[in-house]
N, C-alpha and C positions, 0 to 999 in steps of 0.2 A: 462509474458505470462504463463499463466496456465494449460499444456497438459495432462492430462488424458490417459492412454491407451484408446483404441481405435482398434475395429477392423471389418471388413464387406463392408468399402467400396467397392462401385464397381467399377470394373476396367475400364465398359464403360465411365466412365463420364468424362469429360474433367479434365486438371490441376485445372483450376482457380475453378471450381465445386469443385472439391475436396479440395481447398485451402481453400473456404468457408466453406464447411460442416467441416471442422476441427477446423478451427477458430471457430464456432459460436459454436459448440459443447464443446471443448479446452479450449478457451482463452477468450471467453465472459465473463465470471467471473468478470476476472480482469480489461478485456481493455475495455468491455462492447461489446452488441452486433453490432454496426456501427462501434466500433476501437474507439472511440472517449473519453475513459478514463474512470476510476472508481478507484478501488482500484491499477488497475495497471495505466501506465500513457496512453496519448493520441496516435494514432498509427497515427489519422488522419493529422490534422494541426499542431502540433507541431513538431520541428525542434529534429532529432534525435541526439540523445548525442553520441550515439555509431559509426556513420556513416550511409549513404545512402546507400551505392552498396549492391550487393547483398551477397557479401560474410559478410560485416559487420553485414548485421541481421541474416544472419545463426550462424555465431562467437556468437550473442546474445541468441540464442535458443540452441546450441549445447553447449556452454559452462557457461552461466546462468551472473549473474551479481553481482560479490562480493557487501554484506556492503546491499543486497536487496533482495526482497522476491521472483525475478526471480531466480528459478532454473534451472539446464541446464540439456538438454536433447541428452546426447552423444547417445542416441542408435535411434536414429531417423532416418528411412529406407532415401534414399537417394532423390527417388521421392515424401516423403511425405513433406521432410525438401524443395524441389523446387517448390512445388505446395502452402506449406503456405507463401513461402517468395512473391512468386507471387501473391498473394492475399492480402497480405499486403500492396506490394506495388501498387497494384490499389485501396486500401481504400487512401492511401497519396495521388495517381497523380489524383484522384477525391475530393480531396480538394476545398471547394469554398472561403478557404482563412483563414489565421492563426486567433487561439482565442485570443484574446485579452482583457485585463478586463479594463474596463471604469472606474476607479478611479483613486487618486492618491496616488502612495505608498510612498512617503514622509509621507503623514498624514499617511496612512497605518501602518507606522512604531512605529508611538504614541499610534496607536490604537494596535497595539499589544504589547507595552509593558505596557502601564496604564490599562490595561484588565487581567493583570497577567499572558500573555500566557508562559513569560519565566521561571515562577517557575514549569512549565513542560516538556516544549520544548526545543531543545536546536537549535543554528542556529552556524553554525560553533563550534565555543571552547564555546559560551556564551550560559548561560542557563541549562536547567535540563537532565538527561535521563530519565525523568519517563514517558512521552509520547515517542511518533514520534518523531524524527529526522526532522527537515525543510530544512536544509540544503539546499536543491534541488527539494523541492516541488516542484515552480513552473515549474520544467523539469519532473515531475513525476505522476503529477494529474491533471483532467481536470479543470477549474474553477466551474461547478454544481458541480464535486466531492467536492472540496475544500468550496465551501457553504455549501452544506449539511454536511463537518464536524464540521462546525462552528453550525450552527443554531438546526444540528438533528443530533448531532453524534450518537446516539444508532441504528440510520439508518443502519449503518455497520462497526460493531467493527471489527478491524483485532483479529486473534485469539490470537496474543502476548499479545496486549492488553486488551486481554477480563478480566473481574475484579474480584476477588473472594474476600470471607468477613468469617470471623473468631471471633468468640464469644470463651473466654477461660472461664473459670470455675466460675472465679469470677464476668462477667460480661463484663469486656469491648472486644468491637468491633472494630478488624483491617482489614483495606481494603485496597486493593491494587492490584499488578499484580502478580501470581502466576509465581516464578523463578525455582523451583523444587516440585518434590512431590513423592512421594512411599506410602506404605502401611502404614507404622508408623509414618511420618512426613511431614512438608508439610513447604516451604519456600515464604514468600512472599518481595516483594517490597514495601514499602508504597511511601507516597507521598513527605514523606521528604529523602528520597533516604535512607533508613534506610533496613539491611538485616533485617526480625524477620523469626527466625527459631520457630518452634510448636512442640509440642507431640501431635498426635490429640488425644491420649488418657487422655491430659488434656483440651482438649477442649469441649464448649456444642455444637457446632456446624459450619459446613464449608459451605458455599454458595455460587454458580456460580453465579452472579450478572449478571442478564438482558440489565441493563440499561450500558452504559459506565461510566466510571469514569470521563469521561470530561463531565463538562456542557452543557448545551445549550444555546448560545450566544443570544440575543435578543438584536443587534444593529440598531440603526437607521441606513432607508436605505443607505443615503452616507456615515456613518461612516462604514458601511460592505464595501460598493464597494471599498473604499479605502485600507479594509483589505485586501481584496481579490487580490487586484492589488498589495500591497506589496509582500502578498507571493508568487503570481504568478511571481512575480520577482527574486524568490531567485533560483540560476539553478547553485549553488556550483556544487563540482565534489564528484560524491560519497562515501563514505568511503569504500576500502578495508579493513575490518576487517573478518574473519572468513573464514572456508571455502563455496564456495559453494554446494549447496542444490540437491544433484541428484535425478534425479526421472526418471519414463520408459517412453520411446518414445511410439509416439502412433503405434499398433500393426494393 
């Protein structure tokens, strides 16, 4: 959930009014404008990881969610944190019933390893870090989300993964995911999980790459649905690694 400071409502308006105009303002971004998933997961039909009550999804906004791109939002006035948790949970109990993907993730599973996905991915201990993590996808993303990163990923690169490309002096060109950078140097990730550190003062040029570094899948249609149903199956437990992400409550 992605909140933005924020400040002018008015104090007429009801909780749930206010729980909406914060959400659609906040958290659309990520959960989309219905709740119904994007780059963050589904708020609607899908079964929360965290817990149901209400103090479990304030724990999720006030304290953010290790190993993921929720950050937490400890300064969050008291009535602001009651009126979004309220409005969350009338996008869930207006549910007209869990998503579900029509394929089968047995094939699914073939279809993601003969397609190459794990020389980027990784799904538990197997597989690459140079994309996303699956891990927990399918607890994480809606299934339009997760088509659209199969078929259109340039649709919307997360900013981790956005791609930059490096010409050094001699000519050749490294691409990959930018891990550090400063004035005088710049470090990338390639695709063979390889560090390469630069002097840009030896390079002819550095490029913020448009497009993603992942392809564009162009499967037949049952061999997607299948995919699709695979990964929406994978609802591992998240990785605690790092700290969490803090940012300001809305004001």
């Amino acid at each position: 959930m992605c909140l933005a400071a924020q400040s002018g409502l008015s104090a007429s308006i009801g909780p749930l009014e206010q729980g909406k105009a914060l959400f659609r303002s906040n958290c659309a971004f990520c959960h989309g404008l219905d709740g119904r998933g994007g780059r963050g997961p589904n708020l609607v039909s899908a079964p929360r990881t965290h817990g149901e009550s209400d103090e479990a999804v304030k724990n999720v906004i006030r304290k953010g969610v290790p190993g993921s791109t929720m950050p937490a939002f400890s300064t969050l006035e008291p009535d602001e944190l009651d009126a979004l948790v309220l409005f969350v949970h009338v996008l869930h109990t207006g549910a007209s019933g869990t998503e579900t993907a029509a394929g089968d993730p047995a094939d699914g599973r073939k279809v993601y390893e003969s397609s190459g996905c794990p020389s980027c991915h990784r799904i538990g201990l197997k597989g690459s870090a140079f994309g996303p993590d699956l891990t927990r996808i399918g607890a994480s993303r809606s299934l339009e989300y997760l088509k659209q990163s199969i078929t259109d990923p340039s649709a919307d690169i997360p900013p981790e993964y956005a791609g930059v490309a490096v010409v050094t002096k001699n000519g050749q060109r490294i691409a990959g995911v930018r891990i550090n950078e400063d004035t005088f140097t710049i470090q990338i990730r390639d695709q063979s999980q390889q560090f390469r550190n630069f002097e840009k003062s030896e390079l002819q040029s550095e490029t913020e790459m448009k497009q993603s570094l992942m392809p564009p899948y162009k499967l037949p249609q049952q061999k997607l649905e299948n995919l699709l149903a695979y990964l929406a199956s994978l609802k591992g437990e998240a990785p605690v690694t790092g700290p969490v992400k803090q940012t300001e409550g809305i004001r």
